[in-house]
C-alpha positions in Angstrom: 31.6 201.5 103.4 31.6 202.0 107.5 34.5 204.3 108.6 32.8 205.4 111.7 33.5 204.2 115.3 30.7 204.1 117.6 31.4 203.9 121.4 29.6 202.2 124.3 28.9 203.1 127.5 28.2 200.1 129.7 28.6 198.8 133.2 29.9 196.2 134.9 29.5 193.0 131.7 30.4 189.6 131.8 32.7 188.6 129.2 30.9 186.0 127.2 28.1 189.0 127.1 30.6 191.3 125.6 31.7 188.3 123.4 28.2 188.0 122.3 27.9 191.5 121.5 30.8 191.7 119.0 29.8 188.2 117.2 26.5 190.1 116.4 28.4 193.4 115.3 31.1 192.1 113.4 28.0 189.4 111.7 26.4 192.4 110.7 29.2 194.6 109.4 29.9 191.7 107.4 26.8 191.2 105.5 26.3 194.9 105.0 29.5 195.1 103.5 29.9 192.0 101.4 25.9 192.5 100.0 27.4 196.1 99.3 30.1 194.8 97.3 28.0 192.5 95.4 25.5 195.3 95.0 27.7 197.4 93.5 29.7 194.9 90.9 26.1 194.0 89.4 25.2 197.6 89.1 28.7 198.1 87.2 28.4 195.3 85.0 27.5 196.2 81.9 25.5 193.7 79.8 25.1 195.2 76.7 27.0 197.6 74.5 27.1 199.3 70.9 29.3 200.2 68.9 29.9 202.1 65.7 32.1 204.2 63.3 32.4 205.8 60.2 35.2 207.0 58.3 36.7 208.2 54.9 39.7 206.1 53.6 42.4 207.0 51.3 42.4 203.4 49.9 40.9 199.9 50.8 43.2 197.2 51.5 42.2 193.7 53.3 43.6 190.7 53.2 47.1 192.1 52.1 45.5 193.1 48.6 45.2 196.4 47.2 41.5 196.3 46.4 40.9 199.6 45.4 43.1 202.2 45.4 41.0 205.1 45.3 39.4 206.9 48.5 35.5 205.1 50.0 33.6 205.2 53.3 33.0 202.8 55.4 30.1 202.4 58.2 30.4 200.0 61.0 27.5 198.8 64.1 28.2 195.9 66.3 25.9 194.5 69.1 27.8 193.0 72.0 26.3 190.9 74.8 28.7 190.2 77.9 27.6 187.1 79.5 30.1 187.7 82.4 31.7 184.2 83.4 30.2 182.6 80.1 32.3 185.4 77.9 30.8 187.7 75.2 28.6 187.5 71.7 28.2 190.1 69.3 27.0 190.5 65.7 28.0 193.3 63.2 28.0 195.2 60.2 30.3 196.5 57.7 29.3 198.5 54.8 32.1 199.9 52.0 31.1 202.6 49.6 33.4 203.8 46.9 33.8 207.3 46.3 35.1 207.2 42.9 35.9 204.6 40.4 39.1 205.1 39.1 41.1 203.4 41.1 39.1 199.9 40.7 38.9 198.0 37.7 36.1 196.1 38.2 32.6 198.1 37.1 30.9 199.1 40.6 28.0 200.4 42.3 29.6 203.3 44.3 27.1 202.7 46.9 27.4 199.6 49.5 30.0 198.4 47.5 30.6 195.9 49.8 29.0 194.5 52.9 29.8 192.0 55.3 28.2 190.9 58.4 29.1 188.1 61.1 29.3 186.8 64.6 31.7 186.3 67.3 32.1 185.0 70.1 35.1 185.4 73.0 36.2 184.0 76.3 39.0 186.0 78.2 41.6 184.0 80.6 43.1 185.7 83.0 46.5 185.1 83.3 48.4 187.2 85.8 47.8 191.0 86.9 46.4 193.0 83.7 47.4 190.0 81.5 44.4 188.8 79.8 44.6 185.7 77.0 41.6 187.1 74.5 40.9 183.6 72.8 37.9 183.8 70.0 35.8 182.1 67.3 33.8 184.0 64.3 31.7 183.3 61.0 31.6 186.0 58.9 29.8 186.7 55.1 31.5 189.1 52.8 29.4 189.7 49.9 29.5 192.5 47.0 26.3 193.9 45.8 27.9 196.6 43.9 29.8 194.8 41.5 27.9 194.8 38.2 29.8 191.4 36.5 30.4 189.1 39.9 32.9 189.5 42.1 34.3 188.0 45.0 32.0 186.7 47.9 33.6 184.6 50.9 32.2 182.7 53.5 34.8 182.9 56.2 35.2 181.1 59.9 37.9 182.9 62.4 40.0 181.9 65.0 42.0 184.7 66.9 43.8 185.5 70.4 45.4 188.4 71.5 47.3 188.7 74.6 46.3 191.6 76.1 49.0 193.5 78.7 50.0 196.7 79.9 53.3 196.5 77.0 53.3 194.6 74.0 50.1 193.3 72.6 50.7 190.5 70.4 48.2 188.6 68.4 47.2 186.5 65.3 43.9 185.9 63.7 43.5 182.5 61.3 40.8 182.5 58.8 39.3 179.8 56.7 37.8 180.5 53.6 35.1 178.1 52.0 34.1 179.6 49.2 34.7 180.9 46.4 37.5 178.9 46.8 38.9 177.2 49.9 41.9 178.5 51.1 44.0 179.5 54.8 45.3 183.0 55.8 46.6 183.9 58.9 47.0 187.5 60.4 49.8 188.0 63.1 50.7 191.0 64.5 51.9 193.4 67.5 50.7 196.8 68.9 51.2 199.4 71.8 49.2 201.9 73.1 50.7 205.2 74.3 48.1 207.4 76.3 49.5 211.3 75.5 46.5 212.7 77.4 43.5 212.0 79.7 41.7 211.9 76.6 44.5 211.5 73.7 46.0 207.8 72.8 48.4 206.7 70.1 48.5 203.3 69.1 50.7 201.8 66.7 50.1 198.5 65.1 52.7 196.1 62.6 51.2 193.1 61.2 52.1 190.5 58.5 49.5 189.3 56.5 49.9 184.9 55.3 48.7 182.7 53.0 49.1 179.4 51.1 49.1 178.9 47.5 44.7 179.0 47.0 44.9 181.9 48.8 47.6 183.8 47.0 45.9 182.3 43.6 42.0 183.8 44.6 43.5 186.8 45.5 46.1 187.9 42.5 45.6 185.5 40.1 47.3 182.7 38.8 51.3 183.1 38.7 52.2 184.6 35.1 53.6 182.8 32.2 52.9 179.4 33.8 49.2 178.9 35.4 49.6 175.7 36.8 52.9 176.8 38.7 52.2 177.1 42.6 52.9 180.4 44.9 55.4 179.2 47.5 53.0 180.7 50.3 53.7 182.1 53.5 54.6 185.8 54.2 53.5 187.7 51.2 52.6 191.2 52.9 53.3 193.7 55.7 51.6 196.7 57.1 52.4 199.6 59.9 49.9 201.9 61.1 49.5 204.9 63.5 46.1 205.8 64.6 45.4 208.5 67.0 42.2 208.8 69.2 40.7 211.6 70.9 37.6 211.1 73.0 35.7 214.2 72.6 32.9 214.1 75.2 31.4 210.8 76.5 30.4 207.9 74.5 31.9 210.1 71.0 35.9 209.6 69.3 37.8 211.0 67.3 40.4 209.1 64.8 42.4 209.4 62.3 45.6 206.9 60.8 48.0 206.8 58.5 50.1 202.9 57.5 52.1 201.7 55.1 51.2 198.5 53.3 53.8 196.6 50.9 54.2 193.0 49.9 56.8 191.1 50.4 56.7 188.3 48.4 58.7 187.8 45.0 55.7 185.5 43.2 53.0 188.5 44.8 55.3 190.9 43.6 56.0 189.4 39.6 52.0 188.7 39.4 50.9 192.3 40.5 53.8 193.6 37.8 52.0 191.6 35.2 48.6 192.6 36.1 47.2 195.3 33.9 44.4 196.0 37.1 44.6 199.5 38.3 44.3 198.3 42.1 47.6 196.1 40.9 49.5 197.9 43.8 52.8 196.0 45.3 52.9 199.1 48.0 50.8 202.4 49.3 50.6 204.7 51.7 47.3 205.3 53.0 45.2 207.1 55.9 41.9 208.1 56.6 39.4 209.9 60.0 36.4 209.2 61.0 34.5 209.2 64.0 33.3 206.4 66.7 30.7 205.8 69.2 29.8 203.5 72.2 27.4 203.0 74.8 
């Protein structure tokens, strides 16, 4: 940007010619500084990123089930393009491996246990001053090529928004699931980042996970000592994490959490209690670190 005067010397000048003069001063300035601007917003937008992580867990919970309770690793790579005023795209993947099988009662493949991969799509409204609605659309395929005798294998579409400010973040993510079995589940949650350092942020997350009764059914089974009895549905599980991040040197993190997970519901509660399964868990304490990257 300009911040230098420069001075004239001139005689005697009419005033139109002086008028004159400045129109074709100031008509410069401005396009040198507005094509500057523009210049430098295209240079700073950034079209493409990746991003990935891997970590050890203590446990793997998701979708307010204990599905092992034994420690795995997990490996995640996601491709995003920003399409500026037409909002973003990205694909990833997510691989699970267990690291032991004690805690799962289902015979696995340790390796890849699981993997899912999807895509996404999201379009950000700007509502105020560092409020930013998050509104977004996914299909995602979870499938389980280390499990010896079947296993569970969804076909899932999303719908999620978060409202992103500089206080409390609330969101809520609904998923629909179309196979094995159709059934709803909704996600809904708060969380707050605390910067510590320059470098050093806590963030603390609480979320309930929902369900109706075919989604309650798929995942714990049918209600004990009457199968054809329904789950009431709604609230059945809760979760509070703390995850700190350290950013090490450019493009590399550090991380490591620790949460609480316990269900809530009475008919969750009575079916895990029946259940002879050793993930049958109606509460843990788990944590895990890992590393992340992005470009």
């Amino acid at each position: 940007m300009w911040n230098r005067q420069r001075g004239w010397k001139y005689g005697i000048i009419s005033i139109q010619a002086m008028k004159q003069i400045y129109f074709v001063i100031a008509t410069a300035l401005f396009w040198t500084g507005t094509s500057g601007v523009a210049v430098a917003e295209e240079s700073e937008h950034k079209w493409f990123s990746l991003k990935a992580y891997a970590d050890v867990e203590s446990a793997y919970i998701c979708r307010g089930c204990v599905w092992d309770s034994s420690p795995f690793t997990s490996q995640y790579v996601e491709g995003e393009a920003d399409m500026d005023v037409f909002g973003r795209a990205n694909v990833y993947v997510w691989t699970m491996s267990a690291l032991s099988d004690d805690g799962h009662s289902t015979p696995m493949r340790r390796a890849f246990s699981e993997v899912d991969y999807g895509i996404r799509y999201f379009y950000d409204i700007t509502l105020a001053e560092d409020w930013v609605l998050v509104n977004g659309v996914a299909r995602q395929w979870v499938t389980n090529p280390g499990v010896r005798h079947g296993g569970h294998s969804f076909i899932d579409w999303w719908a999620m928004q978060t409202l992103r400010n500089p206080y409390l973040t609330p969101y809520w993510r609904m998923r629909y699931s179309r196979h094995p079995y159709q059934s709803v589940s909704w996600v809904v949650g708060v969380r707050r980042e605390f910067p510590l350092t320059e470098d050093l942020t806590l963030t603390a997350d609480f979320f309930g996970d929902l369900g109706d009764n075919r989604n309650c059914q798929g995942l714990f089974g049918p209600k004990p000592n009457n199968e054809y009895s329904r789950y009431h549905g709604g609230l059945y599980a809760l979760s509070f994490c703390l995850r700190l991040d350290y950013r090490l040197i450019d493009h590399v993190t550090l991380f490591a959490f620790v949460g609480q997970f316990g269900i809530v519901s009475d008919d969750v509660r009575e079916a895990l209690r029946a259940s002879s399964a050793k993930e049958a868990r109606s509460d843990l304490t788990y944590g895990g670190v890992g590393v992340a990257l992005d470009f």
